[in-house]
Legacy VTK file of the C-alpha trace (Angstrom):
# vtk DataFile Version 3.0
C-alpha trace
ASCII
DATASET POLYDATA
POINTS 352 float
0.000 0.000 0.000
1.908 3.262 -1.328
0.922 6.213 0.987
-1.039 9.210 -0.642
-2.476 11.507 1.809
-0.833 14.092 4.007
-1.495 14.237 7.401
-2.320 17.705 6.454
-4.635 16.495 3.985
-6.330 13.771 6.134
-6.959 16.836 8.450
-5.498 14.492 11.245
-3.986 16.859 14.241
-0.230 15.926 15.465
-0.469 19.100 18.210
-1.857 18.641 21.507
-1.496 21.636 24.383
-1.956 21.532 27.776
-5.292 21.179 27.889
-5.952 18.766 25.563
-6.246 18.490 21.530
-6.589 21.802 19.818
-8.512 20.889 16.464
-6.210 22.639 13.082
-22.200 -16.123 36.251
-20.111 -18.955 37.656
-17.469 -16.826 39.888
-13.774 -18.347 39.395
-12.156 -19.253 42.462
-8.840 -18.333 41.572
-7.560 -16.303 38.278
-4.177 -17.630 36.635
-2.044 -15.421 34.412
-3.154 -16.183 30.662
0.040 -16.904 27.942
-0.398 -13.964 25.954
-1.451 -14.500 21.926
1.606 -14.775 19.787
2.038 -11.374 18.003
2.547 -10.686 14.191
6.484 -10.631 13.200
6.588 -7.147 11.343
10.089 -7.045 9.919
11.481 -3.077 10.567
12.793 -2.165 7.540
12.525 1.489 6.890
13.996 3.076 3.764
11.780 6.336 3.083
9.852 6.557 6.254
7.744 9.704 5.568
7.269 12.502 2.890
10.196 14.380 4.176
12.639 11.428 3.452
13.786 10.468 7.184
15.320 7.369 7.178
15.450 5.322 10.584
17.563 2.577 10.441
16.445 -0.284 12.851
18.755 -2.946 13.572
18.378 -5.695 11.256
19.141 -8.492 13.782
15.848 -6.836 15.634
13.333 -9.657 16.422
9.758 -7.826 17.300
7.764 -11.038 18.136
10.756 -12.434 20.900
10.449 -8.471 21.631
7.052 -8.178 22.808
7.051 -11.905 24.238
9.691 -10.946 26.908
7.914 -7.855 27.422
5.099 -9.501 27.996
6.073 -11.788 30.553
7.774 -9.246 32.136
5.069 -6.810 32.605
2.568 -9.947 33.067
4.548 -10.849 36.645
5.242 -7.606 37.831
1.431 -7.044 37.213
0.710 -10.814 39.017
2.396 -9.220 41.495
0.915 -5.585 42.211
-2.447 -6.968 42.182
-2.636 -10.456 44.502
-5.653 -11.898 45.159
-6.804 -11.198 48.772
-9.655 -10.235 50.695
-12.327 -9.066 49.782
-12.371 -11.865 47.514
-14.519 -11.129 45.066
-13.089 -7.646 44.190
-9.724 -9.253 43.542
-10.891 -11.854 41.490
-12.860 -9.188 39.092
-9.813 -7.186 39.156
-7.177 -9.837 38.028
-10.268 -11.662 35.586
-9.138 -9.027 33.683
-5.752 -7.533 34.015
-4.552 -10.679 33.644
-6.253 -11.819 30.640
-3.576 -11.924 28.523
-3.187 -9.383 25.427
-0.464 -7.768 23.540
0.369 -5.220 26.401
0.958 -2.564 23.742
1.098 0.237 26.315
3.280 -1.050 28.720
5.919 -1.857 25.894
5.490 1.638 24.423
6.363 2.863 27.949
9.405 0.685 28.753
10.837 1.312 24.741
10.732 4.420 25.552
12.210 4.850 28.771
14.919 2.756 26.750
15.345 4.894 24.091
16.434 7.907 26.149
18.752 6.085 27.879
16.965 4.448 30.511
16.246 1.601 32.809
13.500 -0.283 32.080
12.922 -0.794 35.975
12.414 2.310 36.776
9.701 2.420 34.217
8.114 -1.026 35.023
5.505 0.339 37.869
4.318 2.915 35.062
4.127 0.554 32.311
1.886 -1.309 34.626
-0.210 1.228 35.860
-0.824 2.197 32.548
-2.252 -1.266 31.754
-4.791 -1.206 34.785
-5.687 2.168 32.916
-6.529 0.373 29.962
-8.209 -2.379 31.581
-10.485 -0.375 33.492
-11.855 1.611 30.473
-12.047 -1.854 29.058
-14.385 -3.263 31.420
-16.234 0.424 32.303
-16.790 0.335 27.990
-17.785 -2.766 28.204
-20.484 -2.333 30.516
-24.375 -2.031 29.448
-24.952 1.705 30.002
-21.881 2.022 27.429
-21.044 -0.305 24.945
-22.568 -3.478 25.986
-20.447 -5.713 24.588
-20.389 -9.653 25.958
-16.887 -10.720 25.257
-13.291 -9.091 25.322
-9.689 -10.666 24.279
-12.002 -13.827 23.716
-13.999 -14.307 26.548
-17.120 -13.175 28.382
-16.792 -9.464 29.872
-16.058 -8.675 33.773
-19.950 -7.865 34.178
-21.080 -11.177 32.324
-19.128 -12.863 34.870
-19.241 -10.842 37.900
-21.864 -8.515 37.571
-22.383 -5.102 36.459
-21.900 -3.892 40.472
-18.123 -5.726 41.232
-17.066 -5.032 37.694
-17.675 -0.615 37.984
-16.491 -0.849 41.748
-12.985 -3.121 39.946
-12.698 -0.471 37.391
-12.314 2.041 39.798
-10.100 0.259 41.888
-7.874 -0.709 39.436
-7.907 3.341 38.206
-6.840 4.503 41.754
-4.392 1.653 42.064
-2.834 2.385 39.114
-1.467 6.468 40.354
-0.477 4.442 43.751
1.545 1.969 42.449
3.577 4.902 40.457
4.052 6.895 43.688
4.964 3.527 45.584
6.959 0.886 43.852
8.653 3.599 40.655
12.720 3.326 41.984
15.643 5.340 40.286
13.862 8.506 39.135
13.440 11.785 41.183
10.380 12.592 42.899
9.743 15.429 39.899
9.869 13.150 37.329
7.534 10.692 39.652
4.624 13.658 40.281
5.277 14.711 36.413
4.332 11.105 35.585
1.143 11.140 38.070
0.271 13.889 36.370
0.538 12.741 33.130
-1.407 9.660 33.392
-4.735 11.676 35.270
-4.564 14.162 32.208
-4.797 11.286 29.760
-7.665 9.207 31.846
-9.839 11.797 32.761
-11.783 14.656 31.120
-8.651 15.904 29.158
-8.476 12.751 27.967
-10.076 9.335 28.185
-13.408 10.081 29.472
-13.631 13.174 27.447
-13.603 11.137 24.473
-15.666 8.704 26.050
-18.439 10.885 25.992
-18.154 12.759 23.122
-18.234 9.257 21.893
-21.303 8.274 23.705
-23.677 11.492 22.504
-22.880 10.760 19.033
-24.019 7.642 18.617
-26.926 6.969 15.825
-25.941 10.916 15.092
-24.150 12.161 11.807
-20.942 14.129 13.140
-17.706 15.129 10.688
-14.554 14.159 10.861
-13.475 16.768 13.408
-15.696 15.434 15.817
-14.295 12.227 15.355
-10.708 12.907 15.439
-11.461 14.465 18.507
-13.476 10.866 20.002
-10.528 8.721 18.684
-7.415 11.276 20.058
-9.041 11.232 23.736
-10.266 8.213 24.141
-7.466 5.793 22.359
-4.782 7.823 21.628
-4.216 9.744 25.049
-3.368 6.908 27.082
-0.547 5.334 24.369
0.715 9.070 24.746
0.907 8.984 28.329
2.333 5.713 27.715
5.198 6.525 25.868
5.952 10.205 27.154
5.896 8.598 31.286
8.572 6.271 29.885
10.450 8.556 28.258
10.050 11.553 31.460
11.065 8.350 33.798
14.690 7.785 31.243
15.542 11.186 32.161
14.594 12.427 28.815
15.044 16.578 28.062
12.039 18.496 27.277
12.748 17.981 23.529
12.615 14.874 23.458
9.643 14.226 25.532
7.803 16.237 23.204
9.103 14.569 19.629
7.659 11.350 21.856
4.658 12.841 22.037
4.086 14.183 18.708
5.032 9.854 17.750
2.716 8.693 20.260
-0.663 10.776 19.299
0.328 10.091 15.584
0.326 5.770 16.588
-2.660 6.799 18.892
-4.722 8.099 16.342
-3.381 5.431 13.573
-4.516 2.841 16.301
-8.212 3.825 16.094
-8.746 4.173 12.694
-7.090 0.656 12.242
-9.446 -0.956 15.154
-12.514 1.164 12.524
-11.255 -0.670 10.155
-11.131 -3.990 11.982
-14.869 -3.380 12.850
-15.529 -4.050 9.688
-13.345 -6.546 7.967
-12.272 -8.874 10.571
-14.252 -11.041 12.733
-15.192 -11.660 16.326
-12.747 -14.986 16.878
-10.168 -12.515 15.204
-10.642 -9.539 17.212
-11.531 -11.459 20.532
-14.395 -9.140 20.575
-17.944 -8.437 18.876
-17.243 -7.574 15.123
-19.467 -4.811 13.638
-20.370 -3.380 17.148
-20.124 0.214 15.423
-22.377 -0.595 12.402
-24.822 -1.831 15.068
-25.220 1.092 16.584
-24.855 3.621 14.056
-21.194 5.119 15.182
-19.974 7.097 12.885
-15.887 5.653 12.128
-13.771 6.853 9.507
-14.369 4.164 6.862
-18.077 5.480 7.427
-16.824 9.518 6.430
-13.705 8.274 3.882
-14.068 4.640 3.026
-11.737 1.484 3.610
-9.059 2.532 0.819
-9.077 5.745 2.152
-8.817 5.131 5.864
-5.690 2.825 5.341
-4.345 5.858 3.824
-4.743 7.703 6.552
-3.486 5.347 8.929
-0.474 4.823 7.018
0.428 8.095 7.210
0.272 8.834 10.299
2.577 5.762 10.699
4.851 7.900 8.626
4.554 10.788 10.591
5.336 9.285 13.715
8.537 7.225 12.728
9.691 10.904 11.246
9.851 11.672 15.286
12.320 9.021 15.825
15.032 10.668 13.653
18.675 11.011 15.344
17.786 8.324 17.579
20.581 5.075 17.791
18.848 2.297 15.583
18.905 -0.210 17.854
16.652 1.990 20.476
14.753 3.042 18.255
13.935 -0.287 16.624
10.887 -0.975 19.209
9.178 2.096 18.993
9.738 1.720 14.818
8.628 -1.751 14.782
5.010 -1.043 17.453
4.510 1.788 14.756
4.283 -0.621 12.172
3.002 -3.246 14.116
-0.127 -0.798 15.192
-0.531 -0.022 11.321
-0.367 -2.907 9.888
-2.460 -5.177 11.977
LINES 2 354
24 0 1 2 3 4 5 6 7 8 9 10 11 12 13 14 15 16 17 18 19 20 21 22 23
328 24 25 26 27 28 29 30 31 32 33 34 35 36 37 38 39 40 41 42 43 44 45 46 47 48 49 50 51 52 53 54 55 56 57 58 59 60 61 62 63 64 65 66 67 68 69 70 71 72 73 74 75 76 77 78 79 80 81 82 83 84 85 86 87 88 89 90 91 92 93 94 95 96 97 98 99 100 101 102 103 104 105 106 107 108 109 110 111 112 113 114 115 116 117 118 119 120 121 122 123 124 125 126 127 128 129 130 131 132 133 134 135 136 137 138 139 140 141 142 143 144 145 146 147 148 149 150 151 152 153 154 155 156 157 158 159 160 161 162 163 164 165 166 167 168 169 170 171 172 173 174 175 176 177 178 179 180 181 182 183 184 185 186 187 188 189 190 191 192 193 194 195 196 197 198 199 200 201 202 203 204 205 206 207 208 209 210 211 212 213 214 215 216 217 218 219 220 221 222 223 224 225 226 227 228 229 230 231 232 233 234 235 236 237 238 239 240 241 242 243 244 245 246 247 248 249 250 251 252 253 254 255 256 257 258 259 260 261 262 263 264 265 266 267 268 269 270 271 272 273 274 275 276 277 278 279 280 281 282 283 284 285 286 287 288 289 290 291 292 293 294 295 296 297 298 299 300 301 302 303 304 305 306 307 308 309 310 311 312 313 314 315 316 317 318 319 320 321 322 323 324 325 326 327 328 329 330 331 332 333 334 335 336 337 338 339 340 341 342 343 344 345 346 347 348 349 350 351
């Protein structure tokens, strides 16, 4: 697929300020950790990466799949081990139903790549990379719910609330939120307290109404309604796309990474965010549920408006593929073999 549209053109935004984007029942007893699904090999080779000709040369000895295993693992234990089950019973058994439930753990990875990229140790990025995966999970079961999306099964098997009941699977959702800024403050090691608050901070901007839930309901009000592209860049940049930016910019603020830096990572992490929503659009359409581990064609049935609905399939891929572009242009100057993660979860996210 030979990219053709700008980001310009696609009228995607690459800019966000301060304050957000500025438009141009059978109860288990006891929850194991699930192997997580084997992940695509995308070989990173990068000749032209964008329209103005960077090149970013990622090691050729670079093996993404054994990648994003060992990450996996790695965040999978240290997450086995923030959350053990204990009393009250049932609340940790909700909780864990679904941290644990296996999945790429995209956001975690972005976070520890990037704390790796500046320079870092991965360690002192692990208790962020985890929080921000009890993030995701909560706004995975909270969407999941009936007053939201009402959806039935996630990474392949019945939702929190199918199995524990719409009650224990809001009050695990917020537990697992409030969890997620105390484990930061409590287990992050080898960064200073600045870069520790600047990372609380961070994450709260991205999960609440700067962020997540903002889109969230945005997203909510326009279902079964006609709204433009604007309105939908806007849905898909709060509600996906902030939390892979928090992901990638806490890692990189927790390397020890200068202001410049943090913000070419963030300009490549709402550029992936946004390219990983109109890919999951896509998905909605032309995959199915045993592929997606979730109901296919939930937007169709309820009238969302997505961007093969405002541009069409060909179209959308274009779009995705540029902003793909866009944000491996941010990863110029970088060494090659640190950069080769956050080149190869670009593509990965694209090309799914």
């Amino acid at each position: 697929m030979q990219m053709q549209l700008s980001a310009h053109q696609a009228g995607c935004p690459v800019r966000r300020g301060g304050h957000g984007i500025r438009p141009c029942c059978t109860r288990p007893a006891r929850v194991p950790l699930v192997k997580m699904s084997p992940v695509r090999r995308v070989v990173v080779h990068v000749a032209t990466a964008t329209a103005e000709q960077v090149e970013v040369k990622a090691a050729a000895s670079f093996d993404f799949n054994q990648y994003m295993v060992d990450r996996a693992k790695l965040v999978n234990k240290a997450l086995d081990e923030a959350v053990p089950q204990k009393y009250p019973d049932t609340l940790y058994e909700s909780m864990r139903y679904s941290l644990l439930a296996g999945g790429k753990r995209v956001r975690p990875a972005l976070c520890l790549a990037a704390c790796e990229l500046v320079g870092g140790d991965l360690h002192s990025a692990l208790p962020a990379a985890c929080a921000m995966e009890m993030v995701h999970t909560m706004s995975l079961i909270h969407d999941d719910l009936p007053s939201m999306d009402n959806d039935d099964f996630r990474r392949g098997r019945p939702t929190n609330h199918k199995v524990f009941g719409e009650d224990i699977a809001i009050l695990s959702g917020d537990a697992l939120l409030t969890f997620a800024f105390e484990h930061i403050a409590r287990a992050t090691k080898g960064a200073s307290a600045d870069r520790v608050l600047r990372v609380i901070m961070e994450l709260g901007r991205a999960a609440g109404a700067e962020g997540l839930v903002a889109g969230q309901v945005v997203d909510i009000q326009s279902e079964d309604k006609e709204v433009g592209l604007e309105v939908l860049r806007y849905i898909h940049i709060h509600k996906t796309a902030a939390l892979l930016e928090a992901s990638v910019v806490c890692g990189a603020i927790l390397g020890g990474a200068e202001e410049g830096v943090i913000e070419k990572l963030r300009k490549y992490s709402i550029n992936i965010g946004l390219a990983f929503q109109v890919i999951d659009d896509i998905l909605d359409v032309t995959a199915t549920t045993e592929q997606l581990g979730k109901t296919a064609a939930k937007d169709l049935a309820v009238n969302k408006t997505t961007y093969p609905k405002l541009l069409g399939l060909e179209r959308s891929r274009q779009v995705a593929e540029d902003l793909i572009s866009e944000a491996i242009a941010q990863l110029e100057g970088f060494e090659a073999s640190r950069a080769a993660p956050l080149v190869a979860l670009a593509k990965y996210i694209g090309y799914r």
